[in-house]
N, C-alpha and C positions, 0 to 999 in steps of 0.2 A: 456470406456476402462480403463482411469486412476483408476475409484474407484474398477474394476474387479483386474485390478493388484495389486493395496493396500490391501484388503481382503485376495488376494492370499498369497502376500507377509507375513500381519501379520497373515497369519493363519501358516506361517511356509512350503509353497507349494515351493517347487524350481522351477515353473516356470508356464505357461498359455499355452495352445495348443487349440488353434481354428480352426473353418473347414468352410470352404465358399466348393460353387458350382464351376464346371469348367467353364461353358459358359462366354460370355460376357455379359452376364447381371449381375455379381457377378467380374466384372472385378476395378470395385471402392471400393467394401472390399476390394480385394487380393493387393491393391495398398495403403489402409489405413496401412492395417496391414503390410505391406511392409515398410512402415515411420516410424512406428512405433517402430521396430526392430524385428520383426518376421520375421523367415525364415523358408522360404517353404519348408518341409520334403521332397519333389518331387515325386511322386508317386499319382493315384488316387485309391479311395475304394469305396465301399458303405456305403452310410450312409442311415437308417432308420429314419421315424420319424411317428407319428399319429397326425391328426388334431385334436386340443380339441372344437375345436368347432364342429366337424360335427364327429360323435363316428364310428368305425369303419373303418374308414379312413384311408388307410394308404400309405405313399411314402417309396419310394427308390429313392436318387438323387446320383451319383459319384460326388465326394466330393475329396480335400485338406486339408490337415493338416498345420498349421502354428504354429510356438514351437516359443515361449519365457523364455528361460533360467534366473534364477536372481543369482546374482553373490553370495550372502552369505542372506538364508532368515533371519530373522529379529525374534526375540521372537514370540513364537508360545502363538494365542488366540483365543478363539470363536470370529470368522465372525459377523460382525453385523447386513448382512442382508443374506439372502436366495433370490436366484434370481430363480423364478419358469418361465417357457417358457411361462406365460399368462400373465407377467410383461414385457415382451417383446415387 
């Protein structure tokens, strides 16, 4: 989480918005990201996603939003890394 927000920050990003699931089994994110200073936009949506391991695959899960604001970003720069959902 620290090095997602630094990237964001020096890329010049005012802020982070994350989305966990509603259940309780996504009930230890929503309490991470709760410590952390994100605040729950409140409301649920759908989110999509495809599995890359098995092609054609694909979900719908209702989802939360969580927004982390940063008070004044920092000089704007190319990210030093690229975070693809297979690094995950």
């Amino acid at each position: 989480m620290a090095g997602l927000e630094e990237e964001a920050l020096v890329a010049g990003m005012p802020g982070v918005i994350l989305d966990t699931g509603i259940d309780e089994y996504f009930a230890a994110a929503r309490a991470l990201y709760r410590s952390l200073g994100y605040i729950d936009r409140r409301g649920v949506y759908l989110g999509g996603w495809s599995d890359p391991h098995r092609p054609g695959v694909h979900f719908v899960d209702p989802l939360t939003q969580w927004r982390k604001a940063f008070d004044a970003p920092r000089h704007r720069r190319t990210p030093t890394a690229v975070l693809r959902f297979q690094d995950l």
